[in-house]
N, C-alpha and C positions, 0 to 999 in steps of 0.2 A: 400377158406379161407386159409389164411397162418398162421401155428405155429411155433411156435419160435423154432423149429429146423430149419424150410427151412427158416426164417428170415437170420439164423447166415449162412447158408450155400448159400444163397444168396447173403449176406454181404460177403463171403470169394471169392467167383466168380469174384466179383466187388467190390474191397474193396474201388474205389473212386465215387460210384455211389452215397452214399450218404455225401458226403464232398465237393459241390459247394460251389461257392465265393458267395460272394455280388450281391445281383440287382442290377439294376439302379434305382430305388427306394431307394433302403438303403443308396445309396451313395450320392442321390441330397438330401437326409433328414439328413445325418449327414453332408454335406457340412453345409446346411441350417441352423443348429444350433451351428457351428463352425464360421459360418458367425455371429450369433446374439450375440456370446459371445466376437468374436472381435470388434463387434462394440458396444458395449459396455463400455469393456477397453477404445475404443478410445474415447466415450463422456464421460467419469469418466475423462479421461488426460485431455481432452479440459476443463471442470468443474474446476479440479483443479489449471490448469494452469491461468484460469480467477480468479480465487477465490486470488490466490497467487497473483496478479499482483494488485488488492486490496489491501491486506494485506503491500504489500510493497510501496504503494500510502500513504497508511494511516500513513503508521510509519514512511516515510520521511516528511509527514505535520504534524508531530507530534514534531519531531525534528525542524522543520523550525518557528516552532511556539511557542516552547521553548528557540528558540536563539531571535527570538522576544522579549520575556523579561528578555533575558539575556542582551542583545542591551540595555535597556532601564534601568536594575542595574548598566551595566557600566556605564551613563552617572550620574546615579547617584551618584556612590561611585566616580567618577571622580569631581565633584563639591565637596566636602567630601576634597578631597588631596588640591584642591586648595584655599582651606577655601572660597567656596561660599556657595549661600543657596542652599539647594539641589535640590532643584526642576527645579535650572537654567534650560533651554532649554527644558525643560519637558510640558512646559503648553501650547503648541496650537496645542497640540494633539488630538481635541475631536474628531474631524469631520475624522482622521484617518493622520495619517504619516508610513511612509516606512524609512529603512533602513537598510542597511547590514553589515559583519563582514567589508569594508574597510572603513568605512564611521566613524565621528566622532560626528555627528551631525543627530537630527533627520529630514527628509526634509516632504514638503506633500506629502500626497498619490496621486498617477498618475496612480492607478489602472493597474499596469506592470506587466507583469510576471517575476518572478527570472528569472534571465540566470543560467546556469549552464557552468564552463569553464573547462580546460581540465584536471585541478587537481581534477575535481569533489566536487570546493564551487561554494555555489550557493552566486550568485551577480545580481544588475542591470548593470555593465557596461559592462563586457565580457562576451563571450560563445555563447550557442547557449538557443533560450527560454527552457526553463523546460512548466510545466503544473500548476504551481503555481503561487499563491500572496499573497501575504502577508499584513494586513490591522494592525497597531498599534494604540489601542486609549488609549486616556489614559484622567481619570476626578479626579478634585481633588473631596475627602471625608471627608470636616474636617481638619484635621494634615494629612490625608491618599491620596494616590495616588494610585488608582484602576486602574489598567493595564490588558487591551486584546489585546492576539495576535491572531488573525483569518490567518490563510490560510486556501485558499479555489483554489478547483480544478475540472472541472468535475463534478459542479451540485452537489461536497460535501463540505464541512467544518467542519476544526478542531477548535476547538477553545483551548486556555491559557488562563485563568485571575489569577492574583497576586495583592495582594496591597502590596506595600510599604512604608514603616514606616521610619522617620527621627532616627533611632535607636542610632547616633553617636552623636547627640545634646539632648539624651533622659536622 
């Protein structure tokens, strides 16, 4: 048996006998767990990457869907300037119509995708398709004009509704 005098004097004969490296063991197990941490990070980026590319689907059909009843204010405050009734052009919306920022006029819906062109507006007549459509109806309420704007993309949908009120002859 050895006391720890002949341990130390043991130790001083061979001072690297007890200071070995690594197994092959220690090394494929800490590969191993440097592997499960990277791939990790990597499906947290993919996650995030898909999550965000959602998030930025939803907030341009959100905005496409807000210019939908903005499209359909102007046509009204425009009736307004020209002293007609307001509703001119407004009424054979139920069943759905389309229109975009160059248009002046609301036409039917033909179930299209916006184009998007190289200024990045979204239109039917230039660019290249987008992943959107835009659906506007519009039903009279009384005195009230109840206005939805639906885009829809990818098995989702945004929806707008507004009514609008003849406020200028009230």
């Amino acid at each position: 048996m050895l006391n720890k005098k002949t341990i130390f004097t043991f130790s001083k004969r061979n001072p690297h006998k007890f200071l070995t490296g690594f197994t092959l063991l220690e090394i494929i197990i800490a590969m191993f767990v440097f592997f499960i941490g990277i791939m990790g990070i990597f499906s947290l980026l993919t996650a995030t990457m898909r999550s965000t590319k959602g998030v930025v689907d939803n907030f341009k059909a959100s905005q496409l869907s807000q210019e939908g009843l903005e499209l359909v204010r102007n046509i009204r405050d425009k009736n307004w300037l020209f002293y007609q009734d307001w509703r001119t052009g407004l009424g054979s919306c139920a069943s759905g119509c389309e229109m975009d920022y160059n248009d002046t006029d609301l036409s039917n819906w033909l179930n299209r995708n916006l184009k998007i062109d190289s200024n990045g507006f979204y239109n039917y007549e230039t660019g290249t398709n987008s992943l959107f459509k835009r659906k506007i109806t519009i039903s009279q309420d009384g005195d009230t004009l109840k206005v939805k704007s639906e885009v829809s993309w990818q098995n989702e949908t945004f929806t707008t509704i507004d009514t609008l009120y003849d406020w200028y002859n009230q």
